[in-house]
The first five atom37 places (N, CA, C, CB, O) and aatype in JSON, in Angstrom:
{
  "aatype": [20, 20, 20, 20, 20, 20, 20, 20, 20, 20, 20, 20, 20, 20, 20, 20, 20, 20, 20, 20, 20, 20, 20, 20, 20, 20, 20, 20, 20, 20, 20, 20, 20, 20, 20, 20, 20, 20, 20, 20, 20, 20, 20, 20, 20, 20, 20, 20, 20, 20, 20, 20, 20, 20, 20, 20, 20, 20, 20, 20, 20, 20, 20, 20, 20, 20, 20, 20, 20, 20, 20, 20, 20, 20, 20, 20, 20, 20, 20, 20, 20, 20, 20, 20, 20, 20, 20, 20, 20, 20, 20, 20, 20, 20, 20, 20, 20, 20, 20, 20, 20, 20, 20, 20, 20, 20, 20, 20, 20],
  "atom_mask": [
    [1, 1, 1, 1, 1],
    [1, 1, 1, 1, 1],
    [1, 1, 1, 1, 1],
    [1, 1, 1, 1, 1],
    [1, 1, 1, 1, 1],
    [1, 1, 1, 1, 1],
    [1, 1, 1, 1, 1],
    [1, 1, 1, 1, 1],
    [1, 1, 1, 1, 1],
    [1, 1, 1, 1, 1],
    [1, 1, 1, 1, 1],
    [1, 1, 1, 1, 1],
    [1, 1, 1, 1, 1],
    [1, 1, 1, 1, 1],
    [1, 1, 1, 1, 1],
    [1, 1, 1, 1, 1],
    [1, 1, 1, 1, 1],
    [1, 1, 1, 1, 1],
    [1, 1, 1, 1, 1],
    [1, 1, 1, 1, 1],
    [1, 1, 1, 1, 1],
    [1, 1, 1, 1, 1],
    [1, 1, 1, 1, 1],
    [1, 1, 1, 1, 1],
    [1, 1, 1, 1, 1],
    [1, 1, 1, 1, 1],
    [1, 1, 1, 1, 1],
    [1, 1, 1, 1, 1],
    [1, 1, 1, 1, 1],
    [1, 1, 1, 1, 1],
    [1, 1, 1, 1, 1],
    [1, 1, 1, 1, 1],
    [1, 1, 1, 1, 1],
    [1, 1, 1, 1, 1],
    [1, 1, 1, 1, 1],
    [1, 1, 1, 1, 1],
    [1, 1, 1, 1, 1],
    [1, 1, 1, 1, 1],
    [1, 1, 1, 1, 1],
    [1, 1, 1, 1, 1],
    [1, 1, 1, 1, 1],
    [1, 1, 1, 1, 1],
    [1, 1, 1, 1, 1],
    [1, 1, 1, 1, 1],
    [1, 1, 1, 1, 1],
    [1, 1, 1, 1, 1],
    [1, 1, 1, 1, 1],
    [1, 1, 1, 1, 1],
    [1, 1, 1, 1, 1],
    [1, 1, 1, 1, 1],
    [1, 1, 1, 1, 1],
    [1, 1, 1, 1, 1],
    [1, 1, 1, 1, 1],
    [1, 1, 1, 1, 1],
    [1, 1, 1, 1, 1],
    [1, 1, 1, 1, 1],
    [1, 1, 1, 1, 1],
    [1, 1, 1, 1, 1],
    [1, 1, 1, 1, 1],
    [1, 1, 1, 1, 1],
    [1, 1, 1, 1, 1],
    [1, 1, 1, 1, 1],
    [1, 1, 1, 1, 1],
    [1, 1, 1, 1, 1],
    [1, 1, 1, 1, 1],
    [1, 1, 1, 1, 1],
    [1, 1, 1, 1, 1],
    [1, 1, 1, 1, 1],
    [1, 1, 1, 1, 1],
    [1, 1, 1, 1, 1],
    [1, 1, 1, 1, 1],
    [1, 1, 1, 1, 1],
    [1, 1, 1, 1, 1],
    [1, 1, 1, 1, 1],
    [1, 1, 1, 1, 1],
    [1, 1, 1, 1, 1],
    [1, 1, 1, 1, 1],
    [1, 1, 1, 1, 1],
    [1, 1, 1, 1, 1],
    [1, 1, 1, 1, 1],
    [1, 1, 1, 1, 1],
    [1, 1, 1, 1, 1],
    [1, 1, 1, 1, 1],
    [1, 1, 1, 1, 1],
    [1, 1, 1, 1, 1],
    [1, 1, 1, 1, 1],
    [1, 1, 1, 1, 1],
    [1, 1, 1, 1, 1],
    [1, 1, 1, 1, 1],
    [1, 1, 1, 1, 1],
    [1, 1, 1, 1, 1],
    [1, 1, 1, 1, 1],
    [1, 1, 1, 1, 1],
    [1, 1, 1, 1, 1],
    [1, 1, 1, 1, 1],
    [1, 1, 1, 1, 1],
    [1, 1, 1, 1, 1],
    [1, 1, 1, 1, 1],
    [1, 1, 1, 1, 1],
    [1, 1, 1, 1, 1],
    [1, 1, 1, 1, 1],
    [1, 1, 1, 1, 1],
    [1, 1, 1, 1, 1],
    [1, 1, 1, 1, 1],
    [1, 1, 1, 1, 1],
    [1, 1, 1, 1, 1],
    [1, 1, 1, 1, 1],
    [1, 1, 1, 1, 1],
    [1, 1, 1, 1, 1]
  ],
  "atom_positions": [
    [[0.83, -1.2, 0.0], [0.0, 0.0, 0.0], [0.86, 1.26, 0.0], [-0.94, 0.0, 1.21], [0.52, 2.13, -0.79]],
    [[2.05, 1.51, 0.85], [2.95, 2.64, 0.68], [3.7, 2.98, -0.3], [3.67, 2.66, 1.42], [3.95, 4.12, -0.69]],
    [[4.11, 1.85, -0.77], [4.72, 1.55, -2.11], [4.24, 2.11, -3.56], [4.65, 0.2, -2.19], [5.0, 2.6, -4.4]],
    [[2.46, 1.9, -3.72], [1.75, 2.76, -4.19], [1.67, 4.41, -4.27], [0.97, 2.37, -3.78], [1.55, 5.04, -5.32]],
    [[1.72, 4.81, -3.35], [1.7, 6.07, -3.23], [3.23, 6.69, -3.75], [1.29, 6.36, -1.75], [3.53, 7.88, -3.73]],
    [[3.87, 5.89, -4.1], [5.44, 6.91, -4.36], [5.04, 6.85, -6.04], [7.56, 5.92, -3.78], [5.23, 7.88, -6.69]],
    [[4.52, 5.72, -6.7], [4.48, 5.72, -8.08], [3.67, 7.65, -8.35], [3.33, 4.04, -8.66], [2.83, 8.4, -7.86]],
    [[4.75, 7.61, -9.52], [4.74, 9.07, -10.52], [2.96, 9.71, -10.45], [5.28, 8.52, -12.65], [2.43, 10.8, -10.19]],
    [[2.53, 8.49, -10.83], [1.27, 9.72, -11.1], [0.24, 9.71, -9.75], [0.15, 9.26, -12.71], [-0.51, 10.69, -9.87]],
    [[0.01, 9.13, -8.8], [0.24, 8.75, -7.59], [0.58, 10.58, -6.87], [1.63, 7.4, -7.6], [-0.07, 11.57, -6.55]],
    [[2.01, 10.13, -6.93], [2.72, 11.51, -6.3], [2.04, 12.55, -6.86], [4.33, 11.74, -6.63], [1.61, 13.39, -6.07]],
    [[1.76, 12.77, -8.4], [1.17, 13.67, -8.76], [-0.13, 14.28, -8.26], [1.16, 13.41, -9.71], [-0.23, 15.42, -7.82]],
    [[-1.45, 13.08, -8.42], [-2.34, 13.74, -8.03], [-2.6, 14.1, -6.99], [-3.02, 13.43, -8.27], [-3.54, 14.86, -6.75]],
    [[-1.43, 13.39, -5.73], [-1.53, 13.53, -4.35], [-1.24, 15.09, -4.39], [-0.47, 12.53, -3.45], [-1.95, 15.84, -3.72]],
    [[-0.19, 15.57, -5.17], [0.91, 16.85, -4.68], [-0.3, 17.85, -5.68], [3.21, 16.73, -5.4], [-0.3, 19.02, -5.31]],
    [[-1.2, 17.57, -6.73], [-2.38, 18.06, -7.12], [-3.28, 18.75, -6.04], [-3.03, 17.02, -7.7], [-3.27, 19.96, -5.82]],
    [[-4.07, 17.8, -5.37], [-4.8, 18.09, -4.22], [-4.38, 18.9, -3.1], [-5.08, 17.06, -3.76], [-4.98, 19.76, -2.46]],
    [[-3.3, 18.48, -3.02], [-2.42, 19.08, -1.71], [-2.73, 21.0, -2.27], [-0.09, 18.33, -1.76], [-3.5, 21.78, -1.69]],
    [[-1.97, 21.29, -3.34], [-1.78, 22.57, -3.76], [-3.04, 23.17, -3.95], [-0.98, 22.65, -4.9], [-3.09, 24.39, -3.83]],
    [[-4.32, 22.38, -4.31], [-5.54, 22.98, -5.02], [-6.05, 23.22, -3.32], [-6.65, 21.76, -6.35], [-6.61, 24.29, -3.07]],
    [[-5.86, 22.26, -2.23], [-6.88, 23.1, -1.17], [-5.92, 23.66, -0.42], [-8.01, 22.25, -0.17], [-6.3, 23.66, 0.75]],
    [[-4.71, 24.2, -0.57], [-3.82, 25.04, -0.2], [-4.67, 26.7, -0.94], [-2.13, 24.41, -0.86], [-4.71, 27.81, -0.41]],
    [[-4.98, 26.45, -1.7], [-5.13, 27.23, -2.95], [-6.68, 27.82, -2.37], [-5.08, 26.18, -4.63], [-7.13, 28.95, -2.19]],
    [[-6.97, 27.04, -2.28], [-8.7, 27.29, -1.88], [-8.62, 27.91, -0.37], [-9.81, 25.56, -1.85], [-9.59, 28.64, -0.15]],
    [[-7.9, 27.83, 0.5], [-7.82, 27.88, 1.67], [-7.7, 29.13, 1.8], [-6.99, 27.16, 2.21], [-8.47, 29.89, 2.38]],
    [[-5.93, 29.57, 0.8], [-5.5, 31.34, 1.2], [-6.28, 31.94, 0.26], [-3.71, 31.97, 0.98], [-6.1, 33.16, 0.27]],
    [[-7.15, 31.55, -0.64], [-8.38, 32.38, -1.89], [-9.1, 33.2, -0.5], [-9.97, 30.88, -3.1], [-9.35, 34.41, -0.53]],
    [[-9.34, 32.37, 0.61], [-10.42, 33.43, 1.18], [-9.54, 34.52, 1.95], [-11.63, 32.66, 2.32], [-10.23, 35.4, 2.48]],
    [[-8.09, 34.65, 2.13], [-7.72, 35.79, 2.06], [-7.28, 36.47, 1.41], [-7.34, 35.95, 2.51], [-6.55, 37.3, 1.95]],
    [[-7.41, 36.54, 0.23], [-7.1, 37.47, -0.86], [-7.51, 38.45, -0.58], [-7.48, 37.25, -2.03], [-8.42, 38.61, 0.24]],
    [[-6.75, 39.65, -1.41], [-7.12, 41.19, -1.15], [-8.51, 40.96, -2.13], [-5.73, 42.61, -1.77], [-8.46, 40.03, -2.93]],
    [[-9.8, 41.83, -2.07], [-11.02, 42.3, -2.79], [-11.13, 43.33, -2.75], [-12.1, 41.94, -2.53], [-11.1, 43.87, -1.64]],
    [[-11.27, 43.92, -3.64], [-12.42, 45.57, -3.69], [-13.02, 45.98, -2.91], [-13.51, 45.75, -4.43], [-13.63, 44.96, -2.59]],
    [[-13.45, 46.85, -2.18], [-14.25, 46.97, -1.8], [-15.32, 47.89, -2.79], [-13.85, 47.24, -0.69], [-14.81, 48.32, -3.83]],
    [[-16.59, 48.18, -2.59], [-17.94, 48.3, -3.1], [-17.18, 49.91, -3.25], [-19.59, 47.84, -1.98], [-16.58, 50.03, -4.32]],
    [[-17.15, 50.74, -2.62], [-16.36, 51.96, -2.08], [-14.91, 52.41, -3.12], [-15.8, 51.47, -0.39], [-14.42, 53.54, -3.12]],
    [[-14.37, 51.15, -4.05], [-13.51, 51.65, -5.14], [-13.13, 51.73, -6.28], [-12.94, 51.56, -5.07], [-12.11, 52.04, -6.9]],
    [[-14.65, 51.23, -6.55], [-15.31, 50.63, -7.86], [-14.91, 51.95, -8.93], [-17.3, 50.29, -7.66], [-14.79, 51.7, -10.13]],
    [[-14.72, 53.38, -8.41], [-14.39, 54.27, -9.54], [-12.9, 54.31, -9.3], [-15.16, 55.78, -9.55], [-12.49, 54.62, -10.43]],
    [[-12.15, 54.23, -8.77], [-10.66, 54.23, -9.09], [-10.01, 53.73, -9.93], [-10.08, 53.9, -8.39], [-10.43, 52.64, -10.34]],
    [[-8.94, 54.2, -10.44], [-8.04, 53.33, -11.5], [-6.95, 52.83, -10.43], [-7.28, 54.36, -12.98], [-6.44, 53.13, -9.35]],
    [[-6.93, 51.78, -11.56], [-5.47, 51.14, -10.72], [-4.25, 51.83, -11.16], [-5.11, 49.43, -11.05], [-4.32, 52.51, -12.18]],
    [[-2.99, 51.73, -10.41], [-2.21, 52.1, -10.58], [-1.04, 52.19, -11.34], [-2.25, 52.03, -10.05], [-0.19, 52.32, -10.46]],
    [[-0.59, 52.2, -12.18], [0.21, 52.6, -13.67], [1.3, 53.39, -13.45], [-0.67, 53.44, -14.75], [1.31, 54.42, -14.13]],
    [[1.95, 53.28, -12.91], [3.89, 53.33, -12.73], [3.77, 54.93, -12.88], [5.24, 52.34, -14.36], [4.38, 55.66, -13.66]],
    [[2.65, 55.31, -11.77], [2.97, 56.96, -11.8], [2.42, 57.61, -12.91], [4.49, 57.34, -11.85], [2.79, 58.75, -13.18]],
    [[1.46, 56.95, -13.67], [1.67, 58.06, -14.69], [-0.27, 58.27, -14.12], [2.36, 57.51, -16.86], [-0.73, 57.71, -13.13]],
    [[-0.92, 59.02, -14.91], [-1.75, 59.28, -15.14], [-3.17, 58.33, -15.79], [-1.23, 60.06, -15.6], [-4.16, 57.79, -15.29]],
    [[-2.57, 58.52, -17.2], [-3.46, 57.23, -17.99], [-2.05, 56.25, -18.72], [-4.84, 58.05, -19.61], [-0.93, 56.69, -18.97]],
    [[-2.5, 55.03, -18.92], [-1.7, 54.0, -18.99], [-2.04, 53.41, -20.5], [-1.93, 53.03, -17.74], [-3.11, 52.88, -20.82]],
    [[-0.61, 53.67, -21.55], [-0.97, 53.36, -22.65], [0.25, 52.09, -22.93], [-1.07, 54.71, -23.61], [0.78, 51.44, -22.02]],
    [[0.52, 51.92, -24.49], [1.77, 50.73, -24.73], [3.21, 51.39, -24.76], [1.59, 49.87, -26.32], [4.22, 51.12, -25.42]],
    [[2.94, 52.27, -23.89], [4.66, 53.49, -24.4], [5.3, 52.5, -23.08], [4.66, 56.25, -23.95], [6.51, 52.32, -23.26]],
    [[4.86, 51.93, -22.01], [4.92, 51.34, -20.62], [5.82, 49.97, -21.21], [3.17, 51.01, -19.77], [6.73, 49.37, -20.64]],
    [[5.39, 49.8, -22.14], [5.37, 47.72, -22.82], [6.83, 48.32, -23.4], [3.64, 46.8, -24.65], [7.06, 49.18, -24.25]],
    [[7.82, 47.43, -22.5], [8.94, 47.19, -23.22], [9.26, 46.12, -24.75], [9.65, 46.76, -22.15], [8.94, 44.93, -24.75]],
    [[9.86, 46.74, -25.83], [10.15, 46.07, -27.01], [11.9, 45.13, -26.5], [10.22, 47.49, -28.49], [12.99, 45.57, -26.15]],
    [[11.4, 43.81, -26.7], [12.05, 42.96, -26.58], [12.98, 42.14, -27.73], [11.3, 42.42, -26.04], [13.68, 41.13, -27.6]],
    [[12.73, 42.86, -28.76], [13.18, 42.72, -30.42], [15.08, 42.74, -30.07], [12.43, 44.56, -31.72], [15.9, 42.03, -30.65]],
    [[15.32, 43.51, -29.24], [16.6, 43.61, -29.24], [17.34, 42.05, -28.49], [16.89, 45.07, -28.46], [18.39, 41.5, -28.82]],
    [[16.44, 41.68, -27.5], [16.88, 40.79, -26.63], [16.72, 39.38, -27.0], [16.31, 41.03, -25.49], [16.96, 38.58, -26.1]],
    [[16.4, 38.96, -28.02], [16.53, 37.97, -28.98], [17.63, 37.26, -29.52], [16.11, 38.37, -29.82], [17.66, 36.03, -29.51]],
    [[18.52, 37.95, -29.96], [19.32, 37.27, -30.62], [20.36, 37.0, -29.49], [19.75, 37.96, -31.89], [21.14, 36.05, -29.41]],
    [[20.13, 38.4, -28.33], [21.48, 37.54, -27.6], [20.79, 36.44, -26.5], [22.72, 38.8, -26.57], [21.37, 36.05, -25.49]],
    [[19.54, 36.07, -26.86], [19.34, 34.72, -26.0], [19.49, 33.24, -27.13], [17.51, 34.81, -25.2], [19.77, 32.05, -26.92]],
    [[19.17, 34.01, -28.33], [19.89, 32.43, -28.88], [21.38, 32.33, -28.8], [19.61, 32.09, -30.58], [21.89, 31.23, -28.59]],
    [[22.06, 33.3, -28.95], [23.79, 33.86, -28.93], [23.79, 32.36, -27.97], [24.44, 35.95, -27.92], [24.13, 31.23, -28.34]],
    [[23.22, 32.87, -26.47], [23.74, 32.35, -25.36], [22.93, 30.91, -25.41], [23.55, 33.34, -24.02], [23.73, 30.21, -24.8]],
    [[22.1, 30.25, -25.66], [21.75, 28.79, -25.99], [22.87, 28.96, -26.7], [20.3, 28.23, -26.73], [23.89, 29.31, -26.1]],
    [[22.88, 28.71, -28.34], [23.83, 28.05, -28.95], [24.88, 28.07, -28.4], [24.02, 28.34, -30.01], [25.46, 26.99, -28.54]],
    [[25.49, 28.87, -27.76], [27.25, 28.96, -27.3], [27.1, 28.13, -25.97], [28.04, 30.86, -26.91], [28.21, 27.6, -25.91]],
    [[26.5, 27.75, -25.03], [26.15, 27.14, -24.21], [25.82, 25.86, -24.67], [25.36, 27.75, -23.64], [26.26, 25.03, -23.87]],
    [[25.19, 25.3, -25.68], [24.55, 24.0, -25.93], [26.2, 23.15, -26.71], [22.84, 24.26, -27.21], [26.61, 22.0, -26.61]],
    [[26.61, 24.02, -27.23], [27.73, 23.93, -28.03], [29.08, 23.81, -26.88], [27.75, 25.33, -29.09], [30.22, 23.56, -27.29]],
    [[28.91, 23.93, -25.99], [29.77, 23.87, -24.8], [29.71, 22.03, -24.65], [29.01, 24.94, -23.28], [30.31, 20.99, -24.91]],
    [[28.31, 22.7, -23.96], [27.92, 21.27, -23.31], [28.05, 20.19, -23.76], [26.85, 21.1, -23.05], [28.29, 19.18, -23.1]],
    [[27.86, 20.29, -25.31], [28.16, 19.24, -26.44], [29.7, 18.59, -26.34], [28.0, 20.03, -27.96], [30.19, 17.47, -26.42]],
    [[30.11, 19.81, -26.13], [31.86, 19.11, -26.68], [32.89, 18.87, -25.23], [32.96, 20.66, -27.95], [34.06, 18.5, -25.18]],
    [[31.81, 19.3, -23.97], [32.2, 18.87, -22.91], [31.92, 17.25, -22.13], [31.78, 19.85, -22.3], [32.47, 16.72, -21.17]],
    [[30.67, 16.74, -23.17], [29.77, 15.6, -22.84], [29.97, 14.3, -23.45], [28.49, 15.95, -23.14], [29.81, 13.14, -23.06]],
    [[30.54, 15.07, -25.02], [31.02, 13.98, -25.57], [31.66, 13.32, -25.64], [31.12, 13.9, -26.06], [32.82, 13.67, -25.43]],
    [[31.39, 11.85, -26.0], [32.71, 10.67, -25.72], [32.99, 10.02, -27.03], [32.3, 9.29, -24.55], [32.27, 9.32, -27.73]],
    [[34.56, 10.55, -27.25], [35.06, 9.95, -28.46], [35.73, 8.88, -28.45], [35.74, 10.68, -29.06], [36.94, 8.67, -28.38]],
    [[35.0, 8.32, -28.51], [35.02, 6.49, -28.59], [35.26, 5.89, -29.92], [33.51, 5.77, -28.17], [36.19, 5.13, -30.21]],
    [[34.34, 6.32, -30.68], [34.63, 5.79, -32.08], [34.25, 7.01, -32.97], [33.73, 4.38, -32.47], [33.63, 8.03, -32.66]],
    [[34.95, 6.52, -34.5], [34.68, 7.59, -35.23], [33.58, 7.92, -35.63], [35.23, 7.61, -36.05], [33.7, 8.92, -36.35]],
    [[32.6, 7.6, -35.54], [30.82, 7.84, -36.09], [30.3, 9.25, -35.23], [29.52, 6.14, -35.48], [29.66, 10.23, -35.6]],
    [[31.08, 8.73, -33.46], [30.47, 10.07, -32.59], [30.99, 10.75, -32.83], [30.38, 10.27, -31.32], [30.38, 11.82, -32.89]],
    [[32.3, 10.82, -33.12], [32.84, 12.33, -33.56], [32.58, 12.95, -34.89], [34.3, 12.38, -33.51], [32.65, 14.17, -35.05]],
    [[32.4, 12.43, -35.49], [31.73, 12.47, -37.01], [30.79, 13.7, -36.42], [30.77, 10.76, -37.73], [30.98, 14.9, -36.62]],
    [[29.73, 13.12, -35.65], [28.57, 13.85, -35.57], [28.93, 14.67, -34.83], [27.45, 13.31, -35.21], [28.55, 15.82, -35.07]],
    [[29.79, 14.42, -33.64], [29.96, 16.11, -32.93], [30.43, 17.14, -34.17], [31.44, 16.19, -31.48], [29.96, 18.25, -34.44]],
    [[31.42, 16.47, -34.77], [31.79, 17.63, -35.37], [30.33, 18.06, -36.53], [33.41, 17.29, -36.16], [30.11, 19.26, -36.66]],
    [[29.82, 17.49, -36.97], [28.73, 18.18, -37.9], [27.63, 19.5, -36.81], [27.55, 16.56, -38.59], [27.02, 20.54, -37.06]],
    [[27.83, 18.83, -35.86], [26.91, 19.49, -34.71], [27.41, 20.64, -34.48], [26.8, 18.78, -33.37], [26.82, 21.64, -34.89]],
    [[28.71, 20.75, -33.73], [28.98, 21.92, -33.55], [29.62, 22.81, -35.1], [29.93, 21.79, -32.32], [29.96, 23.96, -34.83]],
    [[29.78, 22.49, -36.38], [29.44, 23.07, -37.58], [28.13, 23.4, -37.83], [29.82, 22.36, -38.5], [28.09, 24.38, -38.58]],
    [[27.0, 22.97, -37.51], [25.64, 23.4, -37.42], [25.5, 24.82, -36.46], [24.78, 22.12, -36.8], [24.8, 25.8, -36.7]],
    [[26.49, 24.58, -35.19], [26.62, 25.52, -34.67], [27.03, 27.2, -34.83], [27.07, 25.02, -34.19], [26.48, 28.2, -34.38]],
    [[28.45, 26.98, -35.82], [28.56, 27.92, -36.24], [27.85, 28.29, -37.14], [29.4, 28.02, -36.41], [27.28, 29.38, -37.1]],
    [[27.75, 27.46, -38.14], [26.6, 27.85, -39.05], [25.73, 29.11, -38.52], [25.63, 26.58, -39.21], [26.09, 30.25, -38.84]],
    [[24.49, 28.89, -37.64], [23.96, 29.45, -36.88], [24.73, 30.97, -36.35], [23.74, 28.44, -36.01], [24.39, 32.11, -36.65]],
    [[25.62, 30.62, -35.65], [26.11, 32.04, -35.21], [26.88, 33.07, -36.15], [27.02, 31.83, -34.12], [27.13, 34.27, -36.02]],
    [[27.15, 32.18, -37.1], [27.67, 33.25, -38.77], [26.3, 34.21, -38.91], [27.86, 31.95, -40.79], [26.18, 35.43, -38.8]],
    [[25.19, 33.06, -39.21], [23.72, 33.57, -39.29], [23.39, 35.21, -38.37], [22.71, 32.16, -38.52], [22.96, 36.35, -38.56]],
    [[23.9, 34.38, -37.38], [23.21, 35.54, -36.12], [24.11, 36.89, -36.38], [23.51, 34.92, -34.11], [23.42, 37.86, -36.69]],
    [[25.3, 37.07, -36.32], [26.15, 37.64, -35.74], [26.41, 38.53, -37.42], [27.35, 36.56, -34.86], [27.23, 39.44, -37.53]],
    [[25.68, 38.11, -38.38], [26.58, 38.39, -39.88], [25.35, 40.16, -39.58], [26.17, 36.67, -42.02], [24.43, 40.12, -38.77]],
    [[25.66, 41.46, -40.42], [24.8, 42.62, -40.24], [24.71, 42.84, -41.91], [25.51, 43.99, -39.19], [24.05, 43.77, -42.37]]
  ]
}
């Protein structure tokens, strides 16, 4: 019977329940409205009225998160690998040539 309870989905729906009436429990202290602030605006980083000038453009921060996967995955690759025979190295090396590939891509203006 204990033995049961450790299996994966087991643990799951147990650690399910657990969180959902955890969940239900602190719901009844949540902050609410009161009736009394129904005309207020919420609050908007000081300004007045709240438009998309607030919404940061993330266009820039793109390329240096693939930068950092590929140069990282490409690490890990050639830190992990075991050259045992020639077939795996075969493929590391195509891999991390896929790699540069990629960062020629990224990095070329």
């Amino acid at each position: 019977m204990i033995k049961a309870l450790l299996y994966p989905p087991i643990v799951f729906l147990l650690l399910l329940a657990v969180i959902w009436a955890v969940s239900v429990i602190l719901a009844r202290f949540s902050y609410r409205a009161s009736s009394s602030q129904e005309g207020k605006k919420p609050y908007a980083c000081g300004e007045d009225t709240y438009d998309s000038s607030a919404q940061p453009d993330y266009s820039a921060f793109f390329p240096y998160a693939f930068f950092f996967t590929l140069a990282h995955v490409a690490t890990l690759m050639l830190t992990t690998v075991t050259v045992e025979t020639m077939r795996i190295l075969v493929m590391a090396l195509v891999y991390i040539s896929a790699v540069g590939v990629g960062l020629y891509i990224l990095l070329r203006k």
